[in-house]
C-alpha positions in Angstrom: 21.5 3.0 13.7 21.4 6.5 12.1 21.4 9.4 14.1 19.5 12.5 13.3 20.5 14.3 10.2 19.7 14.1 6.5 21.8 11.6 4.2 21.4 10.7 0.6 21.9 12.8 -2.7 21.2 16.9 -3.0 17.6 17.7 -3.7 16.6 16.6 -7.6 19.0 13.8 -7.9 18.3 10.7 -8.0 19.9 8.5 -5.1 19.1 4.7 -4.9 20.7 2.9 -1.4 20.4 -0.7 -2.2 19.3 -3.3 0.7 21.0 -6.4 -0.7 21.7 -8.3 2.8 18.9 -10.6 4.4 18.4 -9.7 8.3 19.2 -6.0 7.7 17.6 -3.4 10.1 18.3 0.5 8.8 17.2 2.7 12.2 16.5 5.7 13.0 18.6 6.0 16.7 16.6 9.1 17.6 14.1 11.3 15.5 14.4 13.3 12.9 16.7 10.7 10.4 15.9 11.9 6.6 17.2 10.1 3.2 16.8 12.1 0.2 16.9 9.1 -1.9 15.1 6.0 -3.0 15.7 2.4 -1.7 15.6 -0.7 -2.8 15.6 -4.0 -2.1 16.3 -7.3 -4.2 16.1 -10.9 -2.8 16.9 -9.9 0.4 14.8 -11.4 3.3 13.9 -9.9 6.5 14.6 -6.0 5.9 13.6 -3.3 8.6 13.4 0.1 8.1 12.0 2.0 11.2 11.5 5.5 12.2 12.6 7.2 9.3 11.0 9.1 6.6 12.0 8.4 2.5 11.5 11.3 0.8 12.8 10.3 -2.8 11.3 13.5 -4.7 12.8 11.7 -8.5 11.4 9.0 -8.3 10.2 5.6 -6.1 10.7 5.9 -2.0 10.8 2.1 -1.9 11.6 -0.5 -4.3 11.4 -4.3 -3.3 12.2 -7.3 -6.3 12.8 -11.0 -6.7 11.5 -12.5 -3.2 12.8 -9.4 -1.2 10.7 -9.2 2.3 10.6 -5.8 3.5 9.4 -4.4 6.7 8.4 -1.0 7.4 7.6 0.7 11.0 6.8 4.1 11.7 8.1 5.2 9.3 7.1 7.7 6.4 7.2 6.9 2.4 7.8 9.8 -0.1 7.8 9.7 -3.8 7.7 11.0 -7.1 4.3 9.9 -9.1 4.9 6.3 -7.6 5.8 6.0 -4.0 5.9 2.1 -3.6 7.2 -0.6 -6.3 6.9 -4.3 -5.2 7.5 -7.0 -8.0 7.7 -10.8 -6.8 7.9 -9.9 -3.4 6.4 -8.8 0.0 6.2 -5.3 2.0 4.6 -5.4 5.5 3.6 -1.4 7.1 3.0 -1.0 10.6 2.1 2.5 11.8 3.5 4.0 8.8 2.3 6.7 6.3 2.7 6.5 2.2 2.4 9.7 0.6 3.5 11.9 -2.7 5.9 14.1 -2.0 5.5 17.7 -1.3 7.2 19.1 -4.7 4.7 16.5 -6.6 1.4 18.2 -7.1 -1.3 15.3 -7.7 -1.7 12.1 -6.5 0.0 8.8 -9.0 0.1 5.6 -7.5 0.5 4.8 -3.6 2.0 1.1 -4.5 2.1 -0.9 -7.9 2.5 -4.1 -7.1 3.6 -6.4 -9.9 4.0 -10.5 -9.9 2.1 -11.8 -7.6 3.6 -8.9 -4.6 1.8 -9.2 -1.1 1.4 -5.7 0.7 0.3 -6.3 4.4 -0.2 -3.1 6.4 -1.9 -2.3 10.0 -2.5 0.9 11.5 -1.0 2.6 8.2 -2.5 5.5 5.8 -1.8 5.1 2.0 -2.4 8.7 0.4 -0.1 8.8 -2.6 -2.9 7.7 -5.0 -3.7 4.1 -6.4 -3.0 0.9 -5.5 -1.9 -0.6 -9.2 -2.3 -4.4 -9.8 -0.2 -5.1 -12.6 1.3 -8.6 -14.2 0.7 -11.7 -11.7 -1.6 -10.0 -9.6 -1.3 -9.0 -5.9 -2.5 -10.0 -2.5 -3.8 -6.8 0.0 -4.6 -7.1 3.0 -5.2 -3.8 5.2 -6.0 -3.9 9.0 -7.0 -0.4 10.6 -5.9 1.4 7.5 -6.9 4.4 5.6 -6.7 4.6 1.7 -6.9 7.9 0.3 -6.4 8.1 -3.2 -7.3 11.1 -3.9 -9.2 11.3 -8.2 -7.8 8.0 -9.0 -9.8 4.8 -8.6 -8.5 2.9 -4.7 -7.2 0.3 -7.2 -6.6 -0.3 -10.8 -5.0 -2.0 -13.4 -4.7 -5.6 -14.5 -6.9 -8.0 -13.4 -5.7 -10.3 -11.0 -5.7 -8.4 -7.6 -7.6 -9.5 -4.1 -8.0 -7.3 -1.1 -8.4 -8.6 2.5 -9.5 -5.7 5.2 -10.9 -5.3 8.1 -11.5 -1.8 10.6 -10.6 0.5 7.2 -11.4 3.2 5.7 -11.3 3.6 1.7 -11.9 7.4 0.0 -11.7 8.2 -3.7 -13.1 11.5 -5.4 -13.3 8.9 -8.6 -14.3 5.2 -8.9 -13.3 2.4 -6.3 -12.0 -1.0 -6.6 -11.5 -1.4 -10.2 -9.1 -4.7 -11.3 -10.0 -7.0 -9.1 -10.8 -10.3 -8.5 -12.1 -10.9 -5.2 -12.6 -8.2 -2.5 -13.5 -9.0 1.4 -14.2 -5.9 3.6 -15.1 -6.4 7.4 -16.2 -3.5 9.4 -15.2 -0.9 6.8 -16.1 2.4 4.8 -16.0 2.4 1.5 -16.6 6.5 0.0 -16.1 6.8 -4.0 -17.6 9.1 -6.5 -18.6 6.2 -8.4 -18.9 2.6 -9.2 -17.6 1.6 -5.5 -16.6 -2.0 -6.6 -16.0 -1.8 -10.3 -17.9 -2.8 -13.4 -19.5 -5.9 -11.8 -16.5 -7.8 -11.9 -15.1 -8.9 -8.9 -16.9 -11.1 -6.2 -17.4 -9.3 -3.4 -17.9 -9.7 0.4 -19.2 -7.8 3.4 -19.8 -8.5 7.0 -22.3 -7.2 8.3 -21.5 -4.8 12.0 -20.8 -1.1 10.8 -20.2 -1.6 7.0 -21.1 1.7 5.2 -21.1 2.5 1.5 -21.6 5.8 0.5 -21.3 7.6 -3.0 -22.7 6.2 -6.1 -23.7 2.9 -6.4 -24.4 3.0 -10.2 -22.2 0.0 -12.3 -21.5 -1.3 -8.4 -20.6 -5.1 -8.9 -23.3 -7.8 -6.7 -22.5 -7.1 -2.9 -23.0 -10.5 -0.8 -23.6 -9.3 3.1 -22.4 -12.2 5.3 -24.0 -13.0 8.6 -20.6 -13.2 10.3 -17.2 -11.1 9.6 -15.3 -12.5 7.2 -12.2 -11.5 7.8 -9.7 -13.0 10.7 -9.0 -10.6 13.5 -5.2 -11.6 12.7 -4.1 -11.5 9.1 -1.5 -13.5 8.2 1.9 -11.7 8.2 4.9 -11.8 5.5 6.2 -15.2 5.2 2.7 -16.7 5.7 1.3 -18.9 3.0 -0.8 -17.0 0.5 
């Protein structure tokens, strides 16, 4: 339990706490609980941060590697260019905001996630930029969340990606869904400048109560519009079979 204060390195340096213990819970014991410094965690399972805000302004607010699972509740993510790093493992947010840091003045990437990473996250707002699917894809699933990327595409990268979400809402001053393989929106808003589901792509999927597309449709990949929702009312949380 930390107690209200600000811990981790002086302002520009570069602090990484490392999470290496399965079952570990990092608290905030009343509000107001700061670090100035990025963490991380490798192959640890069942991690909880909650009620705190990562403001890592050199670099990544959260880093999770090789099988780590890593639970975040409201709580607020902070970081330089790219606030979230998952690679070959599995972040779940719950009423928590990702975001750039104040001294960083555009938008990079809100996640990348790398090697097959799952990112779960309900009643959350992602508004650090992108979501990037890199090397061995990633599995999204979004329930009552807002993505904000600001000029960069809502995702990008490799191919390989696959977004799950239902009661969200998606906003991009540039192009939308870009990298991905399969993409399955129930009840959502999708707003882009351009080219709201790639270049034609990805198979795509809509249900049909209160779905709204707006921007340009131009390059827009084949939308099917499903007679029932396709999406679960409960999505399958971390340790659930992908």
């Amino acid at each position: 339990m930390l107690s209200s204060g600000t811990y981790g390195g002086a302002a520009g340096e570069l602090t990484i706490i490392d999470l290496d213990v399965s079952g570990l819970r990092l608290i905030a014991a009343e509000p107001g609980v700061t670090l100035l410094a990025g963490v991380r965690a490798r192959g640890a399972r069942d991690v909880v941060l909650e009620g705190l805000t990562v403001d890592c302004r050199s670099g990544q607010a959260l880093t999770v590697l090789d099988g780590a699972q890593v639970v975040v509740v409201d709580s607020v993510l902070m970081g330089r260019a790219r606030v979230v790093h998952v690679d070959g493992g599995a972040l779940e947010l719950h009423g928590s905001r990702v975001a750039p840091t104040a001294h960083q003045s555009a938008h990079g990437s809100s996640a990348q996630l790398l090697g097959g990473a799952l990112l779960v996250a309900r009643d959350s707002v992602l508004s650090g930029g992108s979501l990037f699917v890199g090397q061995g894809g990633a599995d999204v699933r979004f329930d009552r969340c807002v993505l904000d990327s600001g000029d960069r595409p809502l995702t990008q990268g490799q191919r390989g990606g696959r977004m799950l979400a239902r009661e969200s809402f998606f906003l991009s001053r540039g192009a939308g869904f870009m990298a991905m393989d399969e993409i399955v929106l129930s009840v959502a808003v999708v707003d882009t400048a351009l080219q709201p589901f790639g270049r034609g792509d990805a198979e795509v999927r809509v249900g049909p109560e209160l779905f709204a597309l707006t921007g340009s449709e131009a390059g827009a990949a084949r939308v099917e519009r499903l007679g029932v929702e396709p999406v679960p009312m409960a999505l399958a949380p971390i340790g659930a079979s992908r």
